[in-house]
VOGUKOL-744865 format. One record per residue: residue in one letter; x, y, z of N, C-alpha, C, CB in turn. Coordinates in steps of 0.001 Angstrom, whole numbers, plus 500000, padded with zeros to 6 digits. Last residue first. Glycine has a CB too. Example, Ala and Ser with C-alpha at 12.3 -4.5 7.8 and 13.67 -1.06 7.14 Angstrom:
2
S512850497750507080513670498940507140512900500030507870514084499402505725
A513190494310507800512300495500507800513200496700507800511308495527509046
***
This chain:
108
X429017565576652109427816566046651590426821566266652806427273565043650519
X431789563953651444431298565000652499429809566139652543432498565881652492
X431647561950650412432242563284649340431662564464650664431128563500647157
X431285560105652059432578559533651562432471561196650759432620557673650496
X428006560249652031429132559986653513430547560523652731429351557812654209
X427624559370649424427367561017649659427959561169651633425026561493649318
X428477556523648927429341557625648610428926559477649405429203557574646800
X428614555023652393427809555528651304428831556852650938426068555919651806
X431234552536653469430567553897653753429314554639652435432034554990653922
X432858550401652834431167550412652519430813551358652825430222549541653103
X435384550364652512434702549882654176433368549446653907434537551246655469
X435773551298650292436012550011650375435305549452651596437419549787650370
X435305554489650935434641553148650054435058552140649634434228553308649064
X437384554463652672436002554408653286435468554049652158435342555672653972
X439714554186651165439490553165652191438235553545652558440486553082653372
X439442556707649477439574555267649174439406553835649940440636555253648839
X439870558347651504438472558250650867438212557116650200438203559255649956
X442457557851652368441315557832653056440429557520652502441014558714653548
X444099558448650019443980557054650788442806557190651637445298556657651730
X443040561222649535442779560334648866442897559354649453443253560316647960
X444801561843652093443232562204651790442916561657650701442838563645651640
X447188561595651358446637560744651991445438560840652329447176560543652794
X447750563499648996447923562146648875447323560925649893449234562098648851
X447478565943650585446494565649649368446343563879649249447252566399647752
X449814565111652177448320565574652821447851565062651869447789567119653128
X451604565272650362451377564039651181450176563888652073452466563877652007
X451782567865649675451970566877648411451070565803649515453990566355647732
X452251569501652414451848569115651242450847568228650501452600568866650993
X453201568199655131453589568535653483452610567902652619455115567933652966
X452177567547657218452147568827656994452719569234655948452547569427657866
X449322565748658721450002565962658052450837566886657156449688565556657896
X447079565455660480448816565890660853449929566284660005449502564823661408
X444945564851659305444877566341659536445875566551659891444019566924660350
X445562561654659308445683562622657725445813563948658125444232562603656589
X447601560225661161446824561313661197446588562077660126447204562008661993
X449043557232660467449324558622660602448195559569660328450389558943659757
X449035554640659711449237554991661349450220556591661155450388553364662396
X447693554685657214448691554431657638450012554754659016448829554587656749
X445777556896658197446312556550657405447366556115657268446218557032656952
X442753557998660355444368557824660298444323556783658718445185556801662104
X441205561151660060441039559856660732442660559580660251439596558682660125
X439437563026657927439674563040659440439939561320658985438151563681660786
X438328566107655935438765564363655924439384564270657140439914563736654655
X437640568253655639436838567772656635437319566584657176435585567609656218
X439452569589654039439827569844655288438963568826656282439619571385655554
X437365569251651801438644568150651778439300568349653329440008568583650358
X436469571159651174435444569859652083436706569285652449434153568543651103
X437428572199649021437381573011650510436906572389651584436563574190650533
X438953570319646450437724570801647135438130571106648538436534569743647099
X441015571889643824440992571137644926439765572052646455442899570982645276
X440544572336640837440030573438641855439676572041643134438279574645641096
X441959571253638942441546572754638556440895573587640163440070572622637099
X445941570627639562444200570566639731443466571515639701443701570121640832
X448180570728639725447428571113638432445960570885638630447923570262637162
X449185569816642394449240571300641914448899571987640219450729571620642241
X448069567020641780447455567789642941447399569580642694448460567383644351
X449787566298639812448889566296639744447949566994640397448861565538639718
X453009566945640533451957567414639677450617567511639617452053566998638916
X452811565105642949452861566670642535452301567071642014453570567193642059
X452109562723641549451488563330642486451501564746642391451935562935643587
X453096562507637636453342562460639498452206562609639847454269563636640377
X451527561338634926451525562719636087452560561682637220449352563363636966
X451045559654632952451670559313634002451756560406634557452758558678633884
X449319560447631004450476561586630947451317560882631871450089563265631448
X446696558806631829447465558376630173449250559373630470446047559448628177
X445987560815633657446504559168634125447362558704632684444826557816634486
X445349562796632594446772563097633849446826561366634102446242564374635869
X443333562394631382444419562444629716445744562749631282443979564586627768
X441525561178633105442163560208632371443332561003631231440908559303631615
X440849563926633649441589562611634837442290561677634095440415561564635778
X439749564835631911441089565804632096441470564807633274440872567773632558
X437302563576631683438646563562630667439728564234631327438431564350629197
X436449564210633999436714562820633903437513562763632669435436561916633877
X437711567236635792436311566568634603437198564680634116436154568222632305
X439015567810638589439188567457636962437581566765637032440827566114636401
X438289568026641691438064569083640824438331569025638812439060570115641577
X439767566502643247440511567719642448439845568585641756441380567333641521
X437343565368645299439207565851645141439568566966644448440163564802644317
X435571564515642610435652565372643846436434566180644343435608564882644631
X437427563081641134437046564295640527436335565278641592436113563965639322
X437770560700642861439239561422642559438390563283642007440437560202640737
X435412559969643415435907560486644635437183561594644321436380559184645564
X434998559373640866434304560589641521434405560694642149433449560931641667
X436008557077640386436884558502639466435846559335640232436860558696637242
X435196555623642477436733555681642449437175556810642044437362554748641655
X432920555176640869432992555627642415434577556030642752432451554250643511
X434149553696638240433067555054638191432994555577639852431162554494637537
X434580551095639506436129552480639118435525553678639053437117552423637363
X432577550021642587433710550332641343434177551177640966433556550141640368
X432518547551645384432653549046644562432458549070643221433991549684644648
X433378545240646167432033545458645723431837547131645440430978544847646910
X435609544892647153434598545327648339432923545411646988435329547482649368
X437308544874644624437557543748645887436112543746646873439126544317647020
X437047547551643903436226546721643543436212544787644074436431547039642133
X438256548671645190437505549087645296436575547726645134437537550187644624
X441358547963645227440697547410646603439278548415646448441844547750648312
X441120548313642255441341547012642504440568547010643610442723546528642633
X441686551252642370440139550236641659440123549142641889439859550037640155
X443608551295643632442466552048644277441215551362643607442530553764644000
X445807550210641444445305549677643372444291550357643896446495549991644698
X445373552000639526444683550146639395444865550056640796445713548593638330
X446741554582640876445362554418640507444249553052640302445455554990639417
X449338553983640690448328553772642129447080553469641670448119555134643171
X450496554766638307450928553757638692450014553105640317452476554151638734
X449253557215637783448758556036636939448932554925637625449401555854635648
X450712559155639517449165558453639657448487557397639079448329559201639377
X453750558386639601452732558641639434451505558024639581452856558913638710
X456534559095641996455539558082641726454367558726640978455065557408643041
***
């Protein structure tokens, strides 16, 4: 699955809540660590996940902080991988939809 193909559902249930996509790409550039071009030329590339996560220039060290459940599964339980990264994004995505303040939501 690539990221392109998720990415309109993360802006969608962002902006459903009164968000938007600029909060969306700085949770993602948080995350990984891409500059907002190098997000959009891995969304235009259709990237996987994989890929994407293991081309990142510098996945953030905060990111261990992310806590709570995801799809009735424990993001910190999670032990591949790929699917950690992946559901730490679902997280962060769902707390700014909840309304959490972004500097709450980048672990600040």
């Amino acid at each position: 699955m690539s990221v392109a193909s998720v990415y309109p559902h993360y802006v969608a249930k962002a902006e459903r809540k009164g968000r938007s996509k600029t909060e969306v790409d700085e949770i993602i550039r948080w995350l990984t660590g891409y500059s907002q071009g190098e997000l959009e030329r891995q969304l235009e590339k259709q990237t996987d996940f994989e890929t994407f996560f293991s081309e990142s220039p510098q996945l953030n060290p905060s990111r261990a902080l992310i806590k709570g459940v995801v799809c009735g599964v424990r993001v910190e339980n999670i032990e591949e991988p790929t699917m950690r990264e992946i559901r730490y994004l679902d997280k962060l995505i769902d707390e700014l939809a909840k309304g959490k303040a972004l500097e709450k939501i980048l672990r600040k």
